[in-house]
N, C-alpha and C positions, 0 to 999 in steps of 0.2 A: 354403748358400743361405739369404736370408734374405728371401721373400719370400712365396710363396705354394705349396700342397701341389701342384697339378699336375706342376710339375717333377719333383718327388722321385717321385711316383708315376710316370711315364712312361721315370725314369730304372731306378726298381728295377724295372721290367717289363723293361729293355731289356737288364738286368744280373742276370737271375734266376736264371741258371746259375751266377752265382760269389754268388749273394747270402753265404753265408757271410763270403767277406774283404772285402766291403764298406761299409761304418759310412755313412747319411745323417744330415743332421741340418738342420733349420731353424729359422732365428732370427733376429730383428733386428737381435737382438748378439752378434758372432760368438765376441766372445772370450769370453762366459757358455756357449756353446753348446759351443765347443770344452772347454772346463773340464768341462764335461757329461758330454760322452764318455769323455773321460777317466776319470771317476769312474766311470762306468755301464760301463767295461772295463778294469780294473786290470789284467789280463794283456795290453793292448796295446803292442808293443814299437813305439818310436819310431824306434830304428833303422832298424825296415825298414816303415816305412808312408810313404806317400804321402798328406800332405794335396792336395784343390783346393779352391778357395775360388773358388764361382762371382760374378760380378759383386764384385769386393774392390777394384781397383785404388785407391780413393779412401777406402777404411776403412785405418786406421791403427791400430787396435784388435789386430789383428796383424799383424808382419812376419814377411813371406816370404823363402824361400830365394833363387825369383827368380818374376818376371811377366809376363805373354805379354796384349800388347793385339791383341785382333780388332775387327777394322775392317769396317763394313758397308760394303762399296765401292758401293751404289748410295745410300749417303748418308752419306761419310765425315766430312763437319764436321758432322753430326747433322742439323737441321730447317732452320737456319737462318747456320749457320755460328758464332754466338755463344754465350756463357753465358748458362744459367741466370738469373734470367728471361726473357732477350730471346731465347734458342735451349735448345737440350738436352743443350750442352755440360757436363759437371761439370767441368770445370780446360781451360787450353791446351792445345793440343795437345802443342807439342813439351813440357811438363812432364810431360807423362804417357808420354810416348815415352823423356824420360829416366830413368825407373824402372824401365825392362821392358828385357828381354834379346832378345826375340821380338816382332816385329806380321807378324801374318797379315792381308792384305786377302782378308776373305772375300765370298761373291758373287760372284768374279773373273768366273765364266761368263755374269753376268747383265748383263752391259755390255760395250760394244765394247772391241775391243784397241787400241783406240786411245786411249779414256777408259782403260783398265787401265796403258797407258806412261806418262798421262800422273800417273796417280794414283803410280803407283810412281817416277817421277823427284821428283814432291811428297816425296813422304814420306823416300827417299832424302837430299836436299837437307835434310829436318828433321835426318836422324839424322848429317847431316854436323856440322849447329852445335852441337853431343853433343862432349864430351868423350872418353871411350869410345865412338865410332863404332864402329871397328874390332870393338868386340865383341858389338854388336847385330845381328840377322841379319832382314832381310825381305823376307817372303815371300808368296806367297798360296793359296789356297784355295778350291774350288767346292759347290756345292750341289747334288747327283744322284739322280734321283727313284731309289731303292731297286725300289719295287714298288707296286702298285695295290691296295688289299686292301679286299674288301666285308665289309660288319658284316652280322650275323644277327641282327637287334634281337628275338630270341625266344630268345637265350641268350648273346649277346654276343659268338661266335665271329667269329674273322675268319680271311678266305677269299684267297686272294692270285688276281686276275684277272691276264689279257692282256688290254689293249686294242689292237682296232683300226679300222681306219675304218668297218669295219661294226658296231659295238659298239650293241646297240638297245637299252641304259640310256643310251647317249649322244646319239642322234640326233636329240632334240628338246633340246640342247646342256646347262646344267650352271649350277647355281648353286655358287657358293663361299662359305662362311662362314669367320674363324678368329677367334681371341681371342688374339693374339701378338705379340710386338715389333716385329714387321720383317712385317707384311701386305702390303709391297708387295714383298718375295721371293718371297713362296708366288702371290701374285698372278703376276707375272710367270713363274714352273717353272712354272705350271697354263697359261698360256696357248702355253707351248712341248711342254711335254707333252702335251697335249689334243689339239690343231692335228689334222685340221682342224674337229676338235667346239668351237664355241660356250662362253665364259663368260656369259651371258648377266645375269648379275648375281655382285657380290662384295660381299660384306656383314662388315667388319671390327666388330671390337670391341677395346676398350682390353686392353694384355698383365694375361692372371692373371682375368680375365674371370669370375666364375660366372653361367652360363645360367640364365636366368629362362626361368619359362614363356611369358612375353608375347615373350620374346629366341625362343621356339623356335615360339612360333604367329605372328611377323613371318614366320621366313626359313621357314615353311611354307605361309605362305599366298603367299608371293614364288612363290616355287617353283609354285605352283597357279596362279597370274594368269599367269605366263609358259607354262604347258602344259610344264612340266620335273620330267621323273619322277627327276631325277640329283642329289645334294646330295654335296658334297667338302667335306673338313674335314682338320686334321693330326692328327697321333699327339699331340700336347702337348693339344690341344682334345680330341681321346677320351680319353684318360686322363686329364682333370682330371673326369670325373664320367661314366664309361660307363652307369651303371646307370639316370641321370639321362637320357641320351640314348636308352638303349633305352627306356626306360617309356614316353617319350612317342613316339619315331616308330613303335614296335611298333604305336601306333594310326593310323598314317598310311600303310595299304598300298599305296598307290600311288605314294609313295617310295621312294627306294632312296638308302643310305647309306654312303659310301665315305671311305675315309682315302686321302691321299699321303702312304708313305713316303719319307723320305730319310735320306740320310745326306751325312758327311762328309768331302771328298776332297780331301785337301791338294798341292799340285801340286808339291812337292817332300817324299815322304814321308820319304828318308833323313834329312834335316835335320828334321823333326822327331822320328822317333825317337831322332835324337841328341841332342837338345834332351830330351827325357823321361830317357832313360839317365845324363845329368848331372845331373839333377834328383835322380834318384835316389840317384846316387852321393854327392850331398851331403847328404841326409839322412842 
């Protein structure tokens, strides 16, 4: 990863039971970082490790075995369908489709099945003008709320709830904040999750985000002008600075402060753990 600590910290909370064979590492430049590790673990055997290289598609600094592009299906040509400057493309599409062995359309749940055929006959049609068609496979993937889990801003524990329609942290409805990539996924799971409790404000911030104080007396004083004792956030937003967020809403007892857990649910799992297990094998 080469961009900012919340990630890595969110990821080693999430990986703490095997933290042992795990190695993180973050850096700009991926190939000084990977030389790093290297040096900082002479006994690691290369035969049997597994690199991933979060966000690499377009870094050339090192080559991969093989590459799996994920595709936000509720905004697959990016912002604007263009590059960089004029959109948020970094290369063509179909150029980045011929380097990768795997495209997961993720999000698949968060848009009709009818945008989902027509995004998958799109992409299809890409990997036909592909040379090696034949040996590209795709696929897609959904986003499923895990669990509801309340924070205890007086030691940081978290609490996993049931919600349901009588839930009385919800019933005067829910502010939403995140500082994430894709704000308008967790927007929309919060609005189908919730149902039929109120989003009554969603307050995004740029991905990799650190919360200022003035960032956390906005969305608490939102929260107070709206009469909503309820504040949602993700697990990537709590774990880039918990201690950060307890200190200050510990002072704010008439909130209450919740994460949405999720995870991730590929809609065809065999295929991709076959896709992992050849990965492997060719390391």
């Amino acid at each position: 990863n080469g961009y900012a600590n919340d990630e890595i910290s969110f990821l080693k909370h999430k990986y703490r039971w095997n933290s042992s064979r795990i190695l993180f590492a973050v850096g700009s430049n991926r190939h000084l970082t990977v030389s790093h590790i290297l040096k900082q673990n002479p006994a690691l055997n290369l035969h049997n490790t597994l690199g991933i290289m979060d966000d690499g598609l377009q870094n050339g600094s090192i080559i991969p075995h093989t590459s799996v592009l994920l595709v936000n299906a509720l905004s697959p040509l990016g912002s604007t369908g263009y590059l960089i400057p004029a959109g948020t493309l970094r290369e063509p599409l179909l150029q980045s489709i011929q380097r990768v062995k795997l495209v997961i359309l993720h999000n698949s749940n968060l848009i009709s099945s009818h945008r989902l055929k027509v995004l998958l006959r799109f992409f299809h049609k890409l990997n036909a003008k592909c040379s090696d068609a034949q040996s590209r496979k795709i696929t897609t993937s959904s986003i499923q709320v895990n669990a509801l889990l309340s924070i205890n801003t007086s030691n940081q524990s978290l609490t996993q709830i049931h919600l349901n329609h009588h839930s009385p942290s919800f019933s005067n409805g829910v502010v939403a904040f995140c500082a994430i990539a894709n704000p308008q996924g967790f927007q929309t799971l919060l609005h189908e999750y919730l149902t039929p409790h109120s989003i009554l404000d969603f307050i995004p911030f740029v991905d990799h985000h650190q919360y200022t104080f003035s960032d956390l007396e906005f969305i608490s004083n939102r929260a107070l002008q709206l009469n909503v004792k309820s504040l949602i956030l993700t697990e990537k937003d709590w774990y880039r600075n918990p201690s950060q967020l307890c200190a200050y809403f510990n002072s704010k007892p008439t909130l209450n402060l919740f994460i949405l857990q999720v995870h991730f649910v590929p809609t065809q799992p065999q295929l991709i753990s076959t896709f992992i297990h050849q990965c492997l094998i060719k390391t």
